[in-house]
C-alpha positions, -999 to +999 in steps of 0.1 A: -375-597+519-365-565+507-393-558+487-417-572+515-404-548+542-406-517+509-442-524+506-451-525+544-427-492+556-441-474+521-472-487+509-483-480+473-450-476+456-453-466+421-487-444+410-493-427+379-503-438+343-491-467+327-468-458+295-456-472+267-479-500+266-482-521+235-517-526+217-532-559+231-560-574+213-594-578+229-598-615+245-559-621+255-549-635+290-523-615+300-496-622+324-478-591+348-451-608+364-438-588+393-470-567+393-464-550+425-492-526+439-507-529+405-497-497+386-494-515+356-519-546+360-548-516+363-537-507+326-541-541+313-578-547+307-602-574+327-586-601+314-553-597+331-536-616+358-510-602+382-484-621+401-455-610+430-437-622+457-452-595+483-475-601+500-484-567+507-477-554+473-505-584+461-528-566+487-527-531+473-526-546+435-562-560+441-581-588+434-567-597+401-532-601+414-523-632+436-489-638+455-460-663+437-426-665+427-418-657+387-394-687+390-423-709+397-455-698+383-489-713+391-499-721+357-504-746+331-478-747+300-490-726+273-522-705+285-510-667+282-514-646+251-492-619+263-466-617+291-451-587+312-419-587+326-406-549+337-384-546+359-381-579+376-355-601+363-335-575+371-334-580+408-328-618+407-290-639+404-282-650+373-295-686+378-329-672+393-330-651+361-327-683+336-352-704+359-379-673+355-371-669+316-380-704+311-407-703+331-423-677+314-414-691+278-430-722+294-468-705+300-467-682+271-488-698+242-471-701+203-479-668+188-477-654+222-456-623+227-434-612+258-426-578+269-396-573+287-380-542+301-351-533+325-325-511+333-295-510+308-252-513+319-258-472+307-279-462+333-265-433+358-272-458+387-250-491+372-218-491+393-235-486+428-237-503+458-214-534+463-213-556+432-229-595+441-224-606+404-213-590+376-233-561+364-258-567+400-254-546+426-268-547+463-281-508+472-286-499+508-323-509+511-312-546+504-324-549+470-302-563+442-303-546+404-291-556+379-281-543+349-289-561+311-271-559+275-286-569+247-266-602+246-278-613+276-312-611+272-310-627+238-296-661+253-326-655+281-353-654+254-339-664+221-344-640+187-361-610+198-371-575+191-342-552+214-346-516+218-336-492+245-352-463+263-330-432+273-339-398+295-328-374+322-337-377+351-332-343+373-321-352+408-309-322+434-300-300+400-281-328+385-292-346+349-290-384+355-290-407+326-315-434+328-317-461+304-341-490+303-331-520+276-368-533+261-377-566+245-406-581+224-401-618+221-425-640+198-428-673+208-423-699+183-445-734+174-408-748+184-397-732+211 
């Protein structure tokens, strides 16, 4: 509910250009999971599918993005070319967080890649709010985050690509340090 009640008290959350977005051959169905007003999903091309569990953040994302849950997606095994997941595992338990990994191992075709980012254990805001599970933390507007290592995302998703992201991020004259933790996962003809 957290992010429902963001949406409607906020509107539009996240504007701006999409960044850091991988090349993506003409002719792939993509997956956003977690799409939210659509910041991202704009970026992706006309052959792009959104999904989140907010209603209102479906509403602002437009007519390419319908409303579902990442641990139970709409869709027939093996039909996406290329799957994005940023910043949404994050805010799930740790069993929500295996159902959603093998669900979207599940629709992503052989050959298929996924694109996973999140917020790394060395980013300034790991450590707040009061601790659910280990490295997940509930903040004051009732949303959980938490925070990945390399280890853990490798037993979600199997031999990847890992990498992280680092900046500072200036807030009232203090230098934060944020760090995001990215994968690219190729899917397998055995997986």
């Amino acid at each position: 509910m957290g992010w429902q009640t963001d949406y409607q008290m906020r509107g539009p959350r996240w504007a701006g250009p999409s960044y850091l977005l991988p090349e993506m051959p003409a002719g792939n169905l993509i997956l956003e999971t977690g799409c939210g007003n659509g910041k991202t999903l704009s970026s992706l091309g006309p052959n792009a599918i959104g999904i989140d569990i907010s209603p209102t953040a479906v509403k602002l994302a437009g007519s390419s993005a319908l409303v579902g849950d990442i641990r139970f997606l709409p869709f027939n095994d093996e039909i996406f070319d290329i799957i994005f997941c940023w910043h949404v595992l994050g805010h799930l338990s740790s069993s929500e967080r295996r159902t959603a990994a093998d669900e979207m191992l599940r629709v992503l075709k052989p050959g298929g890649v996924l694109y996973f980012k999140d917020f790394s254990r060395n980013d300034f805001r790991y450590g707040k709010g009061a601790e659910v599970e280990p490295s997940s933390f509930l903040r004051g507007d009732g949303i959980v985050t938490h925070y990945f290592e390399p280890e853990e995302l490798l037993s979600l998703f199997g031999p990847s690509v890992i990498s992280t992201a680092s900046w500072d991020l200036r807030i009232k004259g203090v230098n934060n340090h944020r760090e995001e933790i990215l994968l690219s996962h190729k899917k397998t003809n055995t997986e």
